[in-house]
N, CA, C and O of each residue as an XYZ file, in Angstrom:
588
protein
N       3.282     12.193     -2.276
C       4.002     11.528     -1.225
C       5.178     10.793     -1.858
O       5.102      9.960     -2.761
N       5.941     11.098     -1.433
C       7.577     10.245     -2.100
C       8.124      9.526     -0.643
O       8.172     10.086      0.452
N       8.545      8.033     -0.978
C       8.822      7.210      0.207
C      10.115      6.869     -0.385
O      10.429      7.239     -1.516
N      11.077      5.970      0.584
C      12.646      5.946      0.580
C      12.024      4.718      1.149
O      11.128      4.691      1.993
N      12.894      3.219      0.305
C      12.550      1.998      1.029
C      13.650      0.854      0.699
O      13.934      0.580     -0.467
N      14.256      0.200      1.819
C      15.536     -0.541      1.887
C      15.171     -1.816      0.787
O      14.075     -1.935      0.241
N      16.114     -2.559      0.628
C      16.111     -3.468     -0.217
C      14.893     -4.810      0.643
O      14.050     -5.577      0.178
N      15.350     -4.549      1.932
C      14.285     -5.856      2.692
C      12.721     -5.132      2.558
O      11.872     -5.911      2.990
N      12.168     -3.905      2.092
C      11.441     -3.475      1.821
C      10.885     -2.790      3.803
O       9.768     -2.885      4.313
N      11.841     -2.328      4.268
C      11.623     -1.541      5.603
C      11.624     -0.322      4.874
O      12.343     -0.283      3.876
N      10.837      0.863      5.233
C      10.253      2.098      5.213
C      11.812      2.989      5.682
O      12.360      2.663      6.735
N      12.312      3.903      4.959
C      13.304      4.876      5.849
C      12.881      5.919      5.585
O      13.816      6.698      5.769
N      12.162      6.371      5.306
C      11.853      7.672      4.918
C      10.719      7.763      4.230
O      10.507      6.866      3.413
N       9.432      9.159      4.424
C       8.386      9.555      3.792
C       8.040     10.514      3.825
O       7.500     10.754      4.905
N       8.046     11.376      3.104
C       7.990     12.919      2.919
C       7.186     13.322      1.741
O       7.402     13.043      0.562
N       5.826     14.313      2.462
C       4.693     14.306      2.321
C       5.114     16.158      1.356
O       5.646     17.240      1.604
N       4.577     15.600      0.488
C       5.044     17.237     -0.674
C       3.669     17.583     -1.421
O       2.819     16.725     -1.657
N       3.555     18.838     -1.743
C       2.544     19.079     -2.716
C       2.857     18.913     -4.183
O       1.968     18.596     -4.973
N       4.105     19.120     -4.564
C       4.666     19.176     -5.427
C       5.516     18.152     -5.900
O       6.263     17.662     -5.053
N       5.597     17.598     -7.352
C       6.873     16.601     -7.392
C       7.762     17.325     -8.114
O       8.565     16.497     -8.544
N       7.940     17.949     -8.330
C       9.253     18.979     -9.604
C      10.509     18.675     -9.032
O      10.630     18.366     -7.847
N      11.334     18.741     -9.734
C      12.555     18.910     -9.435
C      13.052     19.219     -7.898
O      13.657     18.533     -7.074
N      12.598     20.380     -7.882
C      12.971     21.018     -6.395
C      12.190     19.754     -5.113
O      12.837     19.441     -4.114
N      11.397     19.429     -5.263
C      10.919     18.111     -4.100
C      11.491     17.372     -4.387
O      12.264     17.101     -3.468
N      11.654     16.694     -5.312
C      12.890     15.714     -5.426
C      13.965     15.924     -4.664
O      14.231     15.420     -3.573
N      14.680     16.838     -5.414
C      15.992     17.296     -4.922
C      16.270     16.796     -2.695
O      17.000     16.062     -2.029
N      14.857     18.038     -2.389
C      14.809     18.389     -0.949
C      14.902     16.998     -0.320
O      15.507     16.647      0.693
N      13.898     16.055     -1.461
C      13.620     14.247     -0.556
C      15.315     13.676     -0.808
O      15.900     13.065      0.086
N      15.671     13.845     -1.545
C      16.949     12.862     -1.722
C      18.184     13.871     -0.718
O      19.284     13.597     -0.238
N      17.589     14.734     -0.726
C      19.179     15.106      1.159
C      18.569     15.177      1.970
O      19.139     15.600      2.976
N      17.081     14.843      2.117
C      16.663     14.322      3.284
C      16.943     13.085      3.611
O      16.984     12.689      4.775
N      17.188     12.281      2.454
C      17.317     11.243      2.997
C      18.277     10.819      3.044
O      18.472      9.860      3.791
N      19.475     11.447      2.124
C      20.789     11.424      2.582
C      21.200     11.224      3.899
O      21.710     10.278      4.499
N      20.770     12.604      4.265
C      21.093     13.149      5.630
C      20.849     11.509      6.919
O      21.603     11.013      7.757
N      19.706     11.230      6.543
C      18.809     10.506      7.722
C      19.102      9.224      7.669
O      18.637      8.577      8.608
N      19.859      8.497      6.709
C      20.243      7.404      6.719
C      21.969      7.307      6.589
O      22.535      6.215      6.635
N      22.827      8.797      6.396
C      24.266      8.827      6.271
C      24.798      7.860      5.190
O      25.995      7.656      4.989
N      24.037      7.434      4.687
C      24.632      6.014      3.569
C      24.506      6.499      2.367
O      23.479      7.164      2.228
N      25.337      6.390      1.217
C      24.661      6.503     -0.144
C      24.376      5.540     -0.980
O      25.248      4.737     -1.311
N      23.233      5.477     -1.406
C      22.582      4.056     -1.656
C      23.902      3.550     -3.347
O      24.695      4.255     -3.971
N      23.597      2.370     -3.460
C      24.247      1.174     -4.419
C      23.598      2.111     -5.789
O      24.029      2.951     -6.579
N      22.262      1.377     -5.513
C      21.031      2.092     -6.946
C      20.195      2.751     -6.067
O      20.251      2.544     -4.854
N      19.087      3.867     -6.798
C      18.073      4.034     -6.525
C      17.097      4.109     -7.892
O      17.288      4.427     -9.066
N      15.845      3.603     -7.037
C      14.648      3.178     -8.237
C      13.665      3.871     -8.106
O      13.297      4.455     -7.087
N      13.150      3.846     -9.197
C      12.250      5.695     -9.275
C      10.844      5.184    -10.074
O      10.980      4.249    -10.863
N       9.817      5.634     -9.934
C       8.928      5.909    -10.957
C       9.304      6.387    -12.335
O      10.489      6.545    -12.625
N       8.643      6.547    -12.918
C       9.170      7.355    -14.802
C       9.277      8.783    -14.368
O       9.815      9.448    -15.252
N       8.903      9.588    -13.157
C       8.708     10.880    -13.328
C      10.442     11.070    -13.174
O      11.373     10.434    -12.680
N      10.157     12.900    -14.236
C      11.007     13.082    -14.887
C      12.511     13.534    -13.924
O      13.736     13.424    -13.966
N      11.295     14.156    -12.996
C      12.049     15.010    -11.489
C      12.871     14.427    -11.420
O      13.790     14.752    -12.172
N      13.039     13.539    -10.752
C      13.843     12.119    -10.142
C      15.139     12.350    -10.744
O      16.020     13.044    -10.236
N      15.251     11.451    -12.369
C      16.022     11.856    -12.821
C      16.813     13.051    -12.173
O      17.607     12.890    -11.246
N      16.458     14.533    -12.876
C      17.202     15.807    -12.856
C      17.887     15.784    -11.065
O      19.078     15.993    -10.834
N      16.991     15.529    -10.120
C      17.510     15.402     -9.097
C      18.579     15.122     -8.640
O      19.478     15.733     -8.062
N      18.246     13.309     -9.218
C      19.063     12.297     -9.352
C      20.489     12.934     -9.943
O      21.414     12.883     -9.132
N      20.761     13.454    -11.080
C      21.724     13.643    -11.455
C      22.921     14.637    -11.121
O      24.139     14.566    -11.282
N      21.695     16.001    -10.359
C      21.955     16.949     -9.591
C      22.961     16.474     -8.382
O      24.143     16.816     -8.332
N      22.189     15.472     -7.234
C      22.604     15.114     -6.252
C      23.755     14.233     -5.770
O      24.558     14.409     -4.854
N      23.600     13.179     -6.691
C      24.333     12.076     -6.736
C      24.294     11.342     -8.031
O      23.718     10.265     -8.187
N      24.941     11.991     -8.942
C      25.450     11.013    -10.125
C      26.171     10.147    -10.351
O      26.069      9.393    -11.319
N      27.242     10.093     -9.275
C      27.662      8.231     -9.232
C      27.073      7.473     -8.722
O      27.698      6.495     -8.313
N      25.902      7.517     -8.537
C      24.685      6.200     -7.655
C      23.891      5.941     -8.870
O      23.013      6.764     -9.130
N      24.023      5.119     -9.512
C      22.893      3.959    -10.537
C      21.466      4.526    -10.463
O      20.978      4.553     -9.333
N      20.979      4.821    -11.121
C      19.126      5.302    -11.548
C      18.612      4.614    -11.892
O      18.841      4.843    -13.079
N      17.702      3.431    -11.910
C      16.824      3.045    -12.697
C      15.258      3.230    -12.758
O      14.705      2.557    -11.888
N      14.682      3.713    -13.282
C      13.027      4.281    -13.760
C      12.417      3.273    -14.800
O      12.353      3.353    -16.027
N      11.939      2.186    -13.831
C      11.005      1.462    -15.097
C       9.602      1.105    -13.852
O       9.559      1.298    -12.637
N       8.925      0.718    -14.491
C       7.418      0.472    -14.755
C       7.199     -0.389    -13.432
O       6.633      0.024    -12.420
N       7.862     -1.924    -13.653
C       8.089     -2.796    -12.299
C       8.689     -2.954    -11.457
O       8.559     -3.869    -10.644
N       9.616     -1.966    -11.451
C      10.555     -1.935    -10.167
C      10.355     -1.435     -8.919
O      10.949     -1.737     -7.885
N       9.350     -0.534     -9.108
C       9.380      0.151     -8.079
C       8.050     -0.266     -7.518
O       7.186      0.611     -7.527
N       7.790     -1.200     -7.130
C       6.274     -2.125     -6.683
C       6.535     -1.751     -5.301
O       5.682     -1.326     -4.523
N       8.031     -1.975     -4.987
C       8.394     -2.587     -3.492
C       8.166     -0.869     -2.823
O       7.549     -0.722     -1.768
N       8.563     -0.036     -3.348
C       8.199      1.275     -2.880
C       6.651      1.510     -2.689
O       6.308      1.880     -1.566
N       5.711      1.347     -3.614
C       4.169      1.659     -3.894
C       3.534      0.422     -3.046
O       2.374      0.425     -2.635
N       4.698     -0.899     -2.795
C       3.329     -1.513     -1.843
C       3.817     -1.100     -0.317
O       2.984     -1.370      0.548
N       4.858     -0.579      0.073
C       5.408      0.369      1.302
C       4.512      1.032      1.627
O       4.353      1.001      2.847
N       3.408      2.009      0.794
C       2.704      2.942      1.174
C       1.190      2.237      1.438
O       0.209      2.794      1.932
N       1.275      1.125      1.056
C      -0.246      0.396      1.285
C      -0.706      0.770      2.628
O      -1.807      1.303      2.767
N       0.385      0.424      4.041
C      -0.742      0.737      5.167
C      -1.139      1.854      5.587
O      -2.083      1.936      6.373
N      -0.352      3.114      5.040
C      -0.324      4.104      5.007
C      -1.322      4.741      4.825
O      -1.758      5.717      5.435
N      -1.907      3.913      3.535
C      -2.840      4.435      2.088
C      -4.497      4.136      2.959
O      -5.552      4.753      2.811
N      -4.167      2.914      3.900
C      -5.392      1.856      4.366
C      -5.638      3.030      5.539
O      -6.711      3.606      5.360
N      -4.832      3.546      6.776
C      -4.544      4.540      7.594
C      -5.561      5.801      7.494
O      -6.531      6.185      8.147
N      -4.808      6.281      6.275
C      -5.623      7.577      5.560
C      -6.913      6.966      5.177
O      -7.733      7.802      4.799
N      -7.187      6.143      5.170
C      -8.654      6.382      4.582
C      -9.835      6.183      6.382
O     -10.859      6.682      6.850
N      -9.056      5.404      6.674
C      -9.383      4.932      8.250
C      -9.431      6.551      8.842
O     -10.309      6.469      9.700
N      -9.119      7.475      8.838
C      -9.239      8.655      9.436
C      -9.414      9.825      8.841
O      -9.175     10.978      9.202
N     -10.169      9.056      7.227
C     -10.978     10.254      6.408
C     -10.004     11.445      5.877
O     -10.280     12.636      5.734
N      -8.861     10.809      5.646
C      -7.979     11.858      5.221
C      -7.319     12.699      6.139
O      -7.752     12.935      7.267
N      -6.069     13.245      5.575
C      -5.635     14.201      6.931
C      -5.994     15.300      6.652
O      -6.275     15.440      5.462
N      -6.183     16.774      7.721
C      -6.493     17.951      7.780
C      -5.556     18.567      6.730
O      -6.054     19.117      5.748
N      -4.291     18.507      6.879
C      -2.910     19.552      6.448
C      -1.713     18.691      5.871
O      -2.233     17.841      5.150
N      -0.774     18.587      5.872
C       0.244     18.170      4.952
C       1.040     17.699      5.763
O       1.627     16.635      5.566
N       1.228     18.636      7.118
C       2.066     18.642      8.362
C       1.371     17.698      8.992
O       1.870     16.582      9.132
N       0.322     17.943      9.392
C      -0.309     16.765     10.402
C       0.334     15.282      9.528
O       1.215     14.567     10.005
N      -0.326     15.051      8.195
C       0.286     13.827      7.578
C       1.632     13.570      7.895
O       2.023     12.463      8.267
N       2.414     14.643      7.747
C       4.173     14.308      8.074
C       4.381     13.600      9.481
O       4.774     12.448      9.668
N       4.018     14.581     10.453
C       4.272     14.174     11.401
C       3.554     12.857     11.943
O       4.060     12.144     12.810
N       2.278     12.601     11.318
C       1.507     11.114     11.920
C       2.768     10.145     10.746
O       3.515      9.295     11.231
N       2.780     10.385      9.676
C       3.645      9.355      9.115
C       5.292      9.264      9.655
O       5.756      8.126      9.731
N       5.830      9.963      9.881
C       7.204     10.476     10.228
C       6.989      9.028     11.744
O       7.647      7.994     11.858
N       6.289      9.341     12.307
C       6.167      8.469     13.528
C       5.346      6.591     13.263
O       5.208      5.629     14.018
N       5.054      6.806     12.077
C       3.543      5.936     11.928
C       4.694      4.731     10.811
O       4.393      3.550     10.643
N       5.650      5.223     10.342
C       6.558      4.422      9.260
C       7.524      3.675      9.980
O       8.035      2.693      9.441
N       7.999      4.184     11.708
C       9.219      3.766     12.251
C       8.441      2.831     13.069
O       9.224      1.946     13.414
N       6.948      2.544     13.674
C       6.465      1.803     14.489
C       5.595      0.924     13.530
O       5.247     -0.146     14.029
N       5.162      1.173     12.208
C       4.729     -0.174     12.163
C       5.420     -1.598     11.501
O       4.870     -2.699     11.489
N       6.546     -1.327     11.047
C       7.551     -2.661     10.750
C       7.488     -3.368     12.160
O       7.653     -4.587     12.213
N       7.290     -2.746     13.128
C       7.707     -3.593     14.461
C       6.460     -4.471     14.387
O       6.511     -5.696     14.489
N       5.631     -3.956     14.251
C       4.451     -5.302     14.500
C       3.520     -5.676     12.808
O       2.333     -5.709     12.481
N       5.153     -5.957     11.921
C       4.341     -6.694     10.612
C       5.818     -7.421     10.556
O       6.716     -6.802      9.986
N       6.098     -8.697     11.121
C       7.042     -9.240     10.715
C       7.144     -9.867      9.416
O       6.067     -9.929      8.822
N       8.309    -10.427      8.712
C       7.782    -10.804      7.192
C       7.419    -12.978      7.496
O       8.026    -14.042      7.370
N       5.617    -12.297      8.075
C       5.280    -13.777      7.833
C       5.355    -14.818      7.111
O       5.325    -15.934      7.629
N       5.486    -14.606      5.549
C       5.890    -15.304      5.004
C       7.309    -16.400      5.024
O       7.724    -17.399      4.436
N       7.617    -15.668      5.879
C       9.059    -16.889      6.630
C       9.142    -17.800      7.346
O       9.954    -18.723      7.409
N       8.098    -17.491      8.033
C       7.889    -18.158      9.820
C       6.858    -18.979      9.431
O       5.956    -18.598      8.685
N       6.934    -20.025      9.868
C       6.027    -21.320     10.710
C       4.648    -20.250     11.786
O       4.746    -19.184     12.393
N       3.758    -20.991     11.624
C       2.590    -20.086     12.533
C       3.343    -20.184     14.072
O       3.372    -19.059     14.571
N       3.964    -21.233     14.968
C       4.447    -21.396     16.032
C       5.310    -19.829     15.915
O       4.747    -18.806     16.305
N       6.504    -19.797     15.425
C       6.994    -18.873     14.967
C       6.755    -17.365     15.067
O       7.185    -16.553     15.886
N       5.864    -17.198     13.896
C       5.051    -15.946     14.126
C       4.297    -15.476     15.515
O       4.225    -14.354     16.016
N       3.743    -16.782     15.972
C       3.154    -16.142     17.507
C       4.118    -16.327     18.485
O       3.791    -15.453     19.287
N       5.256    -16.977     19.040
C       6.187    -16.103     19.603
C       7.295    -15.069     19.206
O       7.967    -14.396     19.987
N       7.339    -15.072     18.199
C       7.557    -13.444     17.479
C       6.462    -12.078     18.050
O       6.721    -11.102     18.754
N       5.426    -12.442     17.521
C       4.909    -11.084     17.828
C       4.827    -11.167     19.732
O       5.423    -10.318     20.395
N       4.185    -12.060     20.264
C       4.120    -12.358     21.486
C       5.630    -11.233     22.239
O       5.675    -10.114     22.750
N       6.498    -12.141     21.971
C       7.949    -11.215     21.991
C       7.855     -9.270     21.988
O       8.109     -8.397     22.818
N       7.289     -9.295     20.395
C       7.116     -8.005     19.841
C       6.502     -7.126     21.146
O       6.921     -6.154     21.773
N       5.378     -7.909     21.227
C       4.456     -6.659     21.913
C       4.941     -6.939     23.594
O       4.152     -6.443     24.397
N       5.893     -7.521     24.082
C       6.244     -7.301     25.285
C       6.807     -6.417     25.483
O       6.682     -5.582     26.379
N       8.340     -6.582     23.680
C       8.996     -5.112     24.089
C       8.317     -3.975     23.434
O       8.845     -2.887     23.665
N       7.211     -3.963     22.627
C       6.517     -2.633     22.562
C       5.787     -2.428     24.096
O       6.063     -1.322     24.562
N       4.837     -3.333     25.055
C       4.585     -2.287     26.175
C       5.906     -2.241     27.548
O       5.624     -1.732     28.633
N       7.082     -2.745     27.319
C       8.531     -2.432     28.053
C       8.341     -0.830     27.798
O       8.330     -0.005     28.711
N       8.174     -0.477     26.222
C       8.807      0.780     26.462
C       7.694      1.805     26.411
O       7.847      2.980     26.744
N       6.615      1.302     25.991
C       5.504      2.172     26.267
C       5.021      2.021     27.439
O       3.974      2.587     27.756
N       5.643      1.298     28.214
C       5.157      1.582     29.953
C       3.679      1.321     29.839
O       3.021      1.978     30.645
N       2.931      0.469     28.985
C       1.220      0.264     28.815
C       1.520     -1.260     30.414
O       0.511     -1.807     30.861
N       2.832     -1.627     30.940
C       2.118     -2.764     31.894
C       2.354     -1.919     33.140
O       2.532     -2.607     34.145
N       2.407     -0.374     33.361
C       2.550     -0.177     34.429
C       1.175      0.247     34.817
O       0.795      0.424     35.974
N       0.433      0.400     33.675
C      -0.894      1.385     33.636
C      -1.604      0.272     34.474
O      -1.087     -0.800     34.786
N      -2.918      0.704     34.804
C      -4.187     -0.062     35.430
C      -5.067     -0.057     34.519
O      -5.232      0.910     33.775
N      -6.095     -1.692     34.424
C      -6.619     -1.998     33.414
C      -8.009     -1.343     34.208
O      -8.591     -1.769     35.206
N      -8.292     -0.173     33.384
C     -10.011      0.589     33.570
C     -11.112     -0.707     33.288
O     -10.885     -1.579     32.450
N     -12.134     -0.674     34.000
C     -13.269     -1.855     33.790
C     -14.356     -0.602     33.041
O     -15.476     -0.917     32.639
């Protein structure tokens, strides 16, 4: 699994591979080109080697760095992910994973604000807020509550 993650540590991208070689590399970094139109300042990598060659392939005027602690903010990105998958015993296929994550990365920043900022008052009209406009658009207040 190779993830794409902003400096505030929001999720943009996760693309679920069997393979890390070169060639997955390559495919993740114009995917994510593509999906965010921006070309990043730096990007920060694990030690694998791929990356690099990718890296250099794709975009060699964008900064590389591959060390040991940098890339925490990427590997703790995949934590709920990681908590998810185990909650549903693993996925069947590769695709099913894509597509539950593809959808599962853009909805849960909405309801993990970065608590560490907020006052508890704060945080509960934040999320309070949150989940009004999550059922606005999921139409969950038009439904009828089943007994």
């Amino acid at each position: 699994m190779a993830g794409a993650v902003d400096a505030d540590g929001n999720v943009l991208d996760i693309l679920v591979q069997n393979r890390r070689d070169t060639a997955a590399a390559r495919r993740f970094f114009r995917k994510l080109l593509k999906k965010t139109c921006s070309v990043p300042r730096v990007i920060v990598t694990d030690k694998l080697r791929s990356y690099g060659a990718a890296h250099r392939e794709i975009m060699p005027s964008v900064e590389h760095r591959a060390h040991k602690g940098l890339n925490n903010r990427a590997e703790n990105s995949h934590q709920p992910t990681r908590q998810r998958e185990g909650a549903m015993k693993g996925f069947r296929s590769t695709g099913g994973a894509q597509r539950f994550l593809s959808a599962f990365s853009g909805i849960s920043p909405h309801f993990r604000p970065r608590r560490h900022l907020m006052t508890a008052t704060q945080y509960r009209t934040e999320m309070t807020t949150r989940f009004a406009i999550w059922d606005e658009i999921t139409g969950a207040t038009d439904q009828p509550i089943a007994a």
